[in-house]
C-alpha positions in Angstrom: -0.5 -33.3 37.3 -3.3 -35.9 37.3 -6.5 -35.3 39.4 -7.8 -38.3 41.5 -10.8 -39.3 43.3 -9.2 -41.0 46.1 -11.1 -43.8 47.6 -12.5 -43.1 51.3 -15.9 -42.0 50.4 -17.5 -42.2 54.4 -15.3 -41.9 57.9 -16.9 -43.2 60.9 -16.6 -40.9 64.4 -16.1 -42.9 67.3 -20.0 -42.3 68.3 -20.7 -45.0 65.1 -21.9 -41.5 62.8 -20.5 -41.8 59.5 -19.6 -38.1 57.6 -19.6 -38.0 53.6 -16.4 -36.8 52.3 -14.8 -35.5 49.2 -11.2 -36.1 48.5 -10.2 -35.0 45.2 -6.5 -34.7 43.8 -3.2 -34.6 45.1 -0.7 -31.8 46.8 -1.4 -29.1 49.6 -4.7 -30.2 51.6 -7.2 -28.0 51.4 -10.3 -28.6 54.1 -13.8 -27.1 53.7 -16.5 -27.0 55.9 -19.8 -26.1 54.8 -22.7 -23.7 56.1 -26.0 -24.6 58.1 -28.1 -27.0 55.8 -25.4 -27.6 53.2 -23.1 -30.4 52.1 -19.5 -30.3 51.0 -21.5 -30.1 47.1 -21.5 -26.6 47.6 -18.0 -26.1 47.0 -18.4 -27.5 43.4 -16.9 -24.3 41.9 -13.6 -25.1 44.2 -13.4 -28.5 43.5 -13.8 -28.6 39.9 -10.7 -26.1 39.3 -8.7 -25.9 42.8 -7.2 -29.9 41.7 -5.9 -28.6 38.7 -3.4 -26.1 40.3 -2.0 -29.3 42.6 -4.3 -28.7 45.8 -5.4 -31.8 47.4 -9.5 -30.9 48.0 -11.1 -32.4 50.9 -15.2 -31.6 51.6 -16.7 -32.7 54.7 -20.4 -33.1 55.1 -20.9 -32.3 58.9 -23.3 -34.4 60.5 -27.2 -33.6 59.7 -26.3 -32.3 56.7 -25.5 -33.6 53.2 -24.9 -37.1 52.8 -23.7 -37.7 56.1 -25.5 -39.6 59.5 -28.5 -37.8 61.0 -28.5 -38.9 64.2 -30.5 -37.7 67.1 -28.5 -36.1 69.4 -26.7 -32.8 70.2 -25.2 -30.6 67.5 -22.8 -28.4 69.5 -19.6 -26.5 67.9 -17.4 -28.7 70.2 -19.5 -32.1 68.9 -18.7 -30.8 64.8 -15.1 -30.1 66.2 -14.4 -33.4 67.5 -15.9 -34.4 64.2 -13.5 -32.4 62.0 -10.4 -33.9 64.7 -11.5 -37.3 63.6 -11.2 -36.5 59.7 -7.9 -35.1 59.9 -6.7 -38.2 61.8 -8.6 -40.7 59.4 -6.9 -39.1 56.8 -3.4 -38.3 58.7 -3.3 -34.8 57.0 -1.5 -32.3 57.9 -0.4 -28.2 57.4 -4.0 -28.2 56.3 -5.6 -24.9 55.0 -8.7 -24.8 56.5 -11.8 -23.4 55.1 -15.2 -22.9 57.0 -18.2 -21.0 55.5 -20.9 -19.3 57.4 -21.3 -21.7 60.3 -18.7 -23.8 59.1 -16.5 -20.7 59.7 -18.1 -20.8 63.7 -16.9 -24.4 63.5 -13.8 -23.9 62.6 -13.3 -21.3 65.1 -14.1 -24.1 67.7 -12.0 -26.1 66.2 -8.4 -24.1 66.6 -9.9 -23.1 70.3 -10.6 -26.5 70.9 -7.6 -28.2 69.8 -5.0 -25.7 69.9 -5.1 -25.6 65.7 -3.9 -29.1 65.7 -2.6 -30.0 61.7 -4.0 -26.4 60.5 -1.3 -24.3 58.8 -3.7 -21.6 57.7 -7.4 -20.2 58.7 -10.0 -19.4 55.8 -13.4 -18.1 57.5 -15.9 -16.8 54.6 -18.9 -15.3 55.4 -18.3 -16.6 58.5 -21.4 -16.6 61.1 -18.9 -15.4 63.7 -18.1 -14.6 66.1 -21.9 -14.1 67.1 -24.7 -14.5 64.6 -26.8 -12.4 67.2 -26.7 -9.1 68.4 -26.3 -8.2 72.3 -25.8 -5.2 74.4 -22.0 -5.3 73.7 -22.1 -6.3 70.2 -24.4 -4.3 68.1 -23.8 -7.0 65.0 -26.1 -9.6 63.3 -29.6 -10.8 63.8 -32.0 -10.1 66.7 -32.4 -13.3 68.4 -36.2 -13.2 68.3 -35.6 -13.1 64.1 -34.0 -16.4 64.5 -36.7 -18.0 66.7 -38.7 -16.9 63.9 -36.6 -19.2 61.6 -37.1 -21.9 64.0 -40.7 -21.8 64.2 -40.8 -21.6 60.5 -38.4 -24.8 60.2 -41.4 -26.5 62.2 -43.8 -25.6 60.3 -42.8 -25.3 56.7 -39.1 -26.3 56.7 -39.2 -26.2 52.5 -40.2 -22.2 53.2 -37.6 -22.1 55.5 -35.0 -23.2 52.5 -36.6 -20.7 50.5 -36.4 -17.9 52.3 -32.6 -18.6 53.2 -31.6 -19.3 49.2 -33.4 -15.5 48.3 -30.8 -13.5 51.2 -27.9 -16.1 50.1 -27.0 -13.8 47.1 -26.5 -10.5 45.9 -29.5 -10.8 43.7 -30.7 -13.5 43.3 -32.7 -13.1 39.8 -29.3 -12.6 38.7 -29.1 -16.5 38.8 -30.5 -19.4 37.2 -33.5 -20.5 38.5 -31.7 -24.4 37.6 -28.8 -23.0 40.4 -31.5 -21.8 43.0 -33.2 -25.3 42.8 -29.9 -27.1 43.1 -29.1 -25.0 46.6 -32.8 -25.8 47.9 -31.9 -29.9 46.6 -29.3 -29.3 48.7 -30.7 -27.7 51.7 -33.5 -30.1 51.6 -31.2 -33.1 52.2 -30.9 -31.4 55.9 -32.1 -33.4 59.3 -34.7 -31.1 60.3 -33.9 -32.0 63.7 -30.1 -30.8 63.2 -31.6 -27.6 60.9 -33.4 -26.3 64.5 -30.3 -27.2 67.1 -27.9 -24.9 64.5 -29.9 -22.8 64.6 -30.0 -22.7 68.1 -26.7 -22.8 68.0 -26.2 -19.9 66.0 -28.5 -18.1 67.6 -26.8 -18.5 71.4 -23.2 -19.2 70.6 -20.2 -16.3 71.4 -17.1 -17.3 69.8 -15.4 -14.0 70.6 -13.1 -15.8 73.2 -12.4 -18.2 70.8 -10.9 -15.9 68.6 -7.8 -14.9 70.9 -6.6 -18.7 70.0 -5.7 -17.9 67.0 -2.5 -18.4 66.5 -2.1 -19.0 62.5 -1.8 -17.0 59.4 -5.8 -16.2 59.1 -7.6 -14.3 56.5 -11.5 -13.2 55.6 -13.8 -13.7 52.9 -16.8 -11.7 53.0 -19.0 -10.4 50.9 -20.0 -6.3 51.1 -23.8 -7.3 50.4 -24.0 -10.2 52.6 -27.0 -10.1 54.2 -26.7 -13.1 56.6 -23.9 -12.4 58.2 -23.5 -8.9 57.7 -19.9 -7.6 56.6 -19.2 -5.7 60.1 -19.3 -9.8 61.2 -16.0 -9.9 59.4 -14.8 -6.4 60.6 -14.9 -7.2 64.2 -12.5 -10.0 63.4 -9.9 -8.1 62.1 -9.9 -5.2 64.2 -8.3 -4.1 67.3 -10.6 -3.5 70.1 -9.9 0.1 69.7 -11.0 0.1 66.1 -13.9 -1.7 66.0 -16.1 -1.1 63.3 -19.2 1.1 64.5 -21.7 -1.2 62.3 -25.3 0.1 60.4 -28.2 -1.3 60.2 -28.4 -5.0 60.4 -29.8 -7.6 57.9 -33.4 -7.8 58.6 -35.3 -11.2 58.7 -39.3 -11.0 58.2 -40.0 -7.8 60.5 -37.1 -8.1 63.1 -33.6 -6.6 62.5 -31.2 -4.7 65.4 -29.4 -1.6 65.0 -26.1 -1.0 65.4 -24.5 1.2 68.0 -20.9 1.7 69.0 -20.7 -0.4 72.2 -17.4 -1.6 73.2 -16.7 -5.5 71.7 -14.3 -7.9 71.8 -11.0 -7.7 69.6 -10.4 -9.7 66.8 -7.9 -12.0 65.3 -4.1 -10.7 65.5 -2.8 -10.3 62.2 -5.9 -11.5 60.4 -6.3 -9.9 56.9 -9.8 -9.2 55.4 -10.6 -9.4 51.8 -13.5 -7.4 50.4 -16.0 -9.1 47.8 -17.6 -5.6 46.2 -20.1 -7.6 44.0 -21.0 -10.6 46.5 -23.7 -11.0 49.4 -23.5 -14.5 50.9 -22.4 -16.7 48.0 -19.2 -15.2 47.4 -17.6 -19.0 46.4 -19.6 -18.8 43.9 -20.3 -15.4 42.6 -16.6 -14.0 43.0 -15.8 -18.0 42.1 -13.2 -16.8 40.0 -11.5 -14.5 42.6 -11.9 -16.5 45.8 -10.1 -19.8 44.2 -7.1 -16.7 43.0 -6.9 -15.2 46.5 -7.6 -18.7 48.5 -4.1 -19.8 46.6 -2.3 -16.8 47.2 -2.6 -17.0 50.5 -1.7 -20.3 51.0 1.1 -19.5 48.5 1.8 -15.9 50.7 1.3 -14.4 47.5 0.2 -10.6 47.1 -3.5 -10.4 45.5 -3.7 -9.6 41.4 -6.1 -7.1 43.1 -4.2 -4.8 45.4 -7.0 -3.3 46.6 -9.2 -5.8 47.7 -5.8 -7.2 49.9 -3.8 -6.0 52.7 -5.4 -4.8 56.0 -8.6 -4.5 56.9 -10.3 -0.9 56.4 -10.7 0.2 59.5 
C-alpha cells in the first residue's frame, strides 16, 4: 500500500488558534498526542514505519508547543481536549486509536472523561503523567510539588536549562545516545511558548485525574518504561490496579534536592480491564528506545493480537 502525505497541514479551533498536524498514510487512524514542550516530531520513529503496515498516522501539535499557535491564554486539560474534539471533527475520523504520552496521556484522559470517548475505539497512555504527576497524602506517587515549582522558577529564569535538565531524566541513559539526538529533543523543546511551558507545568503539578479514570470505558493499555524517572512506573501501576491492589510504590524520581517517598496510603482504583506493558530497558523515551517493540505491541493491540513477548503482556503485576 502506498504512503501519502495528505494535505491539511494546520486546523483552526474555533478560538482562531491554529494546531500543526501530521497526517501520513492510509487505513486505521492512529492519533498521538505529544508530552509537555514537544511537537508531534517526536513520534518520528512511529511515523516513519507505522504507514507501512496500513495505519493512517495523525500527530497533533497541542497548542504552545511545536509548530502550532502560542497564544496567551489558559492551558487547561479541558482547553487541549476541546482542541483534540475539534481535530477529530476537522478530520471526520473515527474508531481512532488514541495515543497520549506523558502529559499528552493526562490529556487524553480528559478527553474520554470529557467527551464520553467520542470516535476513540482504543486508549494508548505511555509514560503517561497520570493520574497525578504529584504526590499527596493519599497518593504516595510522583514528584513533590515544591520540585516542580522548582521547574517553574527555573523555566523563568533559564528556560534553555530547564530543556536541559528534562532531556538528561528523559532516558535510560542518556550517554547511551547521540549527542546529534539529544540536540534534536532540546530543538524541539525550545520551540515551546514559555508562557504555555509554566501553565503545564502548573497543570501537572495541581491536576488529579484519578476520577477521570472511572470513564474509561474502552479497550485501554499502558506503556511505561521500568526506569522512567518522570513519571515513575508505580504512575502506570495505579492505573491498572484494583483499589485493593495498589501498588505500595518506592522511592520517587527526585528532581534537584526534592523527591517524596512512598508509603502505602489508600488510592484511587484504576482503569477496568486496562493491561500494562513493561519496557525493562526504557526510562521515559520508550517510543524511541523500545521503538522497535512499542510500534509491534501498539499494532497488536489495535489488531487484539497476543504480544511476540508473552511476558511483557497480559495483566498487570500486581
Amino acid at each position: 500500500m502506498s504512503i501519502y502525505s495528505n494535505n491539511i497541514e494546520y486546523i483552526e479551533t474555533e478560538d482562531n488558534v491554529l494546531l500543526h498536524i501530521r497526517d501520513w498514510g492510509v487505513g486505521n487512524a492512529i492519533v498521538f498526542i505529544p508530552g509537555l514542550l514537544l511537537g508531534h516530531e517526536m513520534f518520528e520513529y512511529q511515523f516513519n514505519q507505522l504507514p507501512q503496515q496500513g495505519y493512517r498516522c495523525i500527530g497533533i501539535s497541542m497548542r504552545g508547543f511545536g509548530k502550532s499557535s502560542k497564544p496567551w491564554g489558559e492551558y487547561s486539560y479541558d482547553v487541549f481536549a476541546d482542541d483534540l474534539h475539534t481535530v477529530l471533527l476537522a478530520l471526520d475520523l473515527h474508531n481512532v486509536t488514541l495515543v497520549g504520552f506523558s502529559m499528552g496521556g493526562a490529556i487524553a484522559l480528559r478527553y474520554i472523561a470529557r467527551y464520553q470517548g467520542d470516535r476513540i475505539a482504543n486508549l494508548v497512555l505511555c509514560a503517561a503523567a497520570a493520574p497525578r504527576f504529584t504526590a499527596q497524602s493519599d497518593f504516595p506517587f510522583g514528584l513533590e510539588p515544591g520540585a516542580v515549582d522548582r521547574l517553574i522558577k527555573l523555566s523563568y529564569s533559564d528556560r534553555a536549562a530547564l530543556n536541559a535538565e528534562l532531556g538528561t531524566l528523559f532516558f535510560k541513559d542518556s550517554s547511551a545516545v547521540t549527542p546529534q539526538l539529544l540536540d534534536w529533543f532540546q530543538h524541539l523543546g525550545m520551540e515551546a511558548s514559555p508562557h504555555a511551558t509554566v501553565a503545564c507545568l502548573e497543570r501537572l503539578r495541581d491536576s488529579d485525574l484519578r476520577a477521570d479514570m472511572q470513564s474509561v470505558k474502552i479497550p485501554t493499555i499502558l506503556f511505561h518504561g521500568v526506569h522512567d524517572r518522570i513519571c515513575p512506573f508505580e504512575l502506570a501501576e495505579t492505573m491498572t490496579a484494583p483499589a485493593e491492589a495498589m501498588p505500595a510504590g518506592g522511592e520517587a524520581m527526585s528532581v534537584g534536592d526534592d523527591a517524596v517517598s512512598a508509603g502505602d496510603e489508600p488510592t484511587a482504583g484504576g482503569i477496568q480491564g486496562a493491561t500494562l506493558v513493561r519496557f525493562e530497558n526504557s526510562g521515559h523515551a520508550l517510543f524511541y528506545e523500545e521503538r522497535e517493540k512499542f510500534n509491534g505491541e501498539l499494532i497488536n493491540f489495535i489488531e487484539k493480537k497476543s504480544s511476540k513477548e508473552e511476558k511483557y503482556f497480559g495483566p498487570a503485576t500486581r
